[in-house]
C-alpha positions in Angstrom: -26.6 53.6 -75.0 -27.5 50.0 -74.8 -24.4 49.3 -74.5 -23.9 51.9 -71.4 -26.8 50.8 -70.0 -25.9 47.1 -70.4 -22.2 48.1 -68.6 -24.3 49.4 -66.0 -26.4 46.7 -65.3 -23.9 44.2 -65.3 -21.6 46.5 -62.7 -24.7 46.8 -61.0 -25.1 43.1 -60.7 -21.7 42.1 -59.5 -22.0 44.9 -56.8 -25.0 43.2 -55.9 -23.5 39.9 -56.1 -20.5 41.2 -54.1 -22.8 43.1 -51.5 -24.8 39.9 -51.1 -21.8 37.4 -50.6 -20.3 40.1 -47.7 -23.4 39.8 -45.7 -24.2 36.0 -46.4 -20.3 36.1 -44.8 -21.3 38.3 -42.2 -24.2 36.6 -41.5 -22.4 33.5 -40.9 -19.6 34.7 -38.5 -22.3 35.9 -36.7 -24.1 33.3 -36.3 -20.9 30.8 -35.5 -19.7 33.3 -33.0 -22.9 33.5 -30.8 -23.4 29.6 -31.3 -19.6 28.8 -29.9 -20.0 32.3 -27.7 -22.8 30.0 -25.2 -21.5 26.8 -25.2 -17.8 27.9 -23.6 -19.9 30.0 -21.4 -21.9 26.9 -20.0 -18.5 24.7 -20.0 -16.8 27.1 -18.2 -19.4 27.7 -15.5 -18.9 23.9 -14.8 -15.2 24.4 -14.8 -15.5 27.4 -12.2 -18.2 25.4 -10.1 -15.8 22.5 -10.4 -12.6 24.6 -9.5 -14.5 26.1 -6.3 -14.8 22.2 -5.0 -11.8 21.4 -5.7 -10.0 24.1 -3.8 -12.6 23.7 -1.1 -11.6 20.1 -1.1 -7.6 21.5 -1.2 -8.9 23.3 2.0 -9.8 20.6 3.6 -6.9 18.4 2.9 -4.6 21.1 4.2 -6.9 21.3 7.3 -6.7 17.4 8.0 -3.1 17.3 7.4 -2.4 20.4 9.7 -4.6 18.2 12.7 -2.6 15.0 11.6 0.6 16.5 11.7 -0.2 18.1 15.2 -1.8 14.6 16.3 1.7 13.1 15.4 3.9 15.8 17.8 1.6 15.3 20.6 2.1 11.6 19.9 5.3 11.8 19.5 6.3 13.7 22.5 3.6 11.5 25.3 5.5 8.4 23.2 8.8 10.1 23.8 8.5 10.7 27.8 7.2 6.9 27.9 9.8 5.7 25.8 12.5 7.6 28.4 11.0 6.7 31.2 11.3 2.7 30.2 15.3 3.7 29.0 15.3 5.0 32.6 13.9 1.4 34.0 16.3 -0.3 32.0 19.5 1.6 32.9 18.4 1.0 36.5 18.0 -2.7 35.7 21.3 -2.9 34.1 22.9 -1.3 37.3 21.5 -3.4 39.4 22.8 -6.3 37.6 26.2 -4.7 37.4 26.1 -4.4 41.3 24.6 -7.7 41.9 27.5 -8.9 39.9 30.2 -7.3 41.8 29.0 -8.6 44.9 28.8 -12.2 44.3 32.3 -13.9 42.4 30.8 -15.8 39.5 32.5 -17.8 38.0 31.8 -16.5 34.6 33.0 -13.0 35.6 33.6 -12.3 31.5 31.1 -13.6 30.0 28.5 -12.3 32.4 30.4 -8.3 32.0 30.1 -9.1 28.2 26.3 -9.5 28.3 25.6 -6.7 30.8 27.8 -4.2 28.5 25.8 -5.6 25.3 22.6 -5.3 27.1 23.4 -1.2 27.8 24.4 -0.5 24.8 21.2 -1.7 23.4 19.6 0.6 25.4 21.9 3.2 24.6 21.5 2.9 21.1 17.3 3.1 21.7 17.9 6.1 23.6 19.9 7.5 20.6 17.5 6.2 18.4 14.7 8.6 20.3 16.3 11.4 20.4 17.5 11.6 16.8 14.0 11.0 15.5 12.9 14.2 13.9 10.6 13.5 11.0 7.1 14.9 10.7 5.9 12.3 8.1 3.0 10.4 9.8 3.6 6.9 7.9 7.2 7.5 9.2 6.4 7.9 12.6 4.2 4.8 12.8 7.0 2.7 11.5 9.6 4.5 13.5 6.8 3.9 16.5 6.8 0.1 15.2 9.9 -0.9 15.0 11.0 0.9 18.2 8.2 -0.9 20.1 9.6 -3.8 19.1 12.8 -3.3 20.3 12.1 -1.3 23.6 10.3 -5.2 23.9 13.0 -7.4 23.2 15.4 -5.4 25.4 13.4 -5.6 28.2 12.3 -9.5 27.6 16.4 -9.7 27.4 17.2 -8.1 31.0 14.5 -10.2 32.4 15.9 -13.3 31.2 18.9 -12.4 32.3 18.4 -11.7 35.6 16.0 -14.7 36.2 18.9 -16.7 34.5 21.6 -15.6 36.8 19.2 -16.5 39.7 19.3 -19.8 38.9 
């Protein structure tokens, strides 16, 4: 009977010691998963807060790029009509020059059609130039814009020497 009731106690023991180690293990994993359960919570409230400014912010971009692109057509098209309009002043230029040159006999009949014929293609070429510009990319435009400036310039510097040359 000692020996029964020794069994017993010792079963009894190692139930307890089992029962004791499965709620010390509970315990735990409870107590980790609340303590990791409120700090994601507080992260990702800043990560939600943070994602609602940043796709205001996307908003907002899309917003300002919509105006610039629409700030760039309307450019692009008053530049346009000016831009024709100064073609149109240069091909009447060049005629004149043509017809001012048919009506006197220089003497440098060649040389003088050479010049007038590289002076309209010039302006042909800028009045292809124009009309083959199609891209919506602002930084494109103002170099496009630039350049074309520049050009539209030197043409126009050109037929005036030319003519005041020819004066002479």
């Amino acid at each position: 009977m000692i020996l029964n009731s020794l069994i017993v106690t010792l079963k009894f023991n190692q139930m307890r010691k089992k029962i004791l180690a499965l709620a010390a293990i509970i315990f735990m994993s409870i107590t980790i998963a609340t303590s990791y359960g409120q700090e994601p919570d507080k992260k990702s409230e800043k990560a939600r807060e943070n994602l609602k400014e940043e796709k205001s912010d996307v908003v907002d971009a899309k917003q300002d790029l919509k105006e610039a692109q629409k700030d760039s057509v309307s450019d692009y098209q008053s530049f346009k009509k000016e831009s024709e309009l100064k073609i149109k002043e240069n091909e009447k230029s060049i005629a004149d020059l043509k017809i001012k040159n048919s009506k006197t006999n220089a003497k440098n009949n060649d040389a003088y059609q050479k010049k007038v014929g590289e002076l309209e293609q010039k302006n042909a070429q800028l009045k292809g130039n124009l009309a083959a510009y199609k891209d919506q990319d602002p930084n494109k435009w103002k170099t496009f814009k630039t350049e074309f400036n520049h050009d539209m310039d030197e043409l126009g510097k050109a037929i005036k020497d030319f003519a005041v040359n020819n004066k002479q």
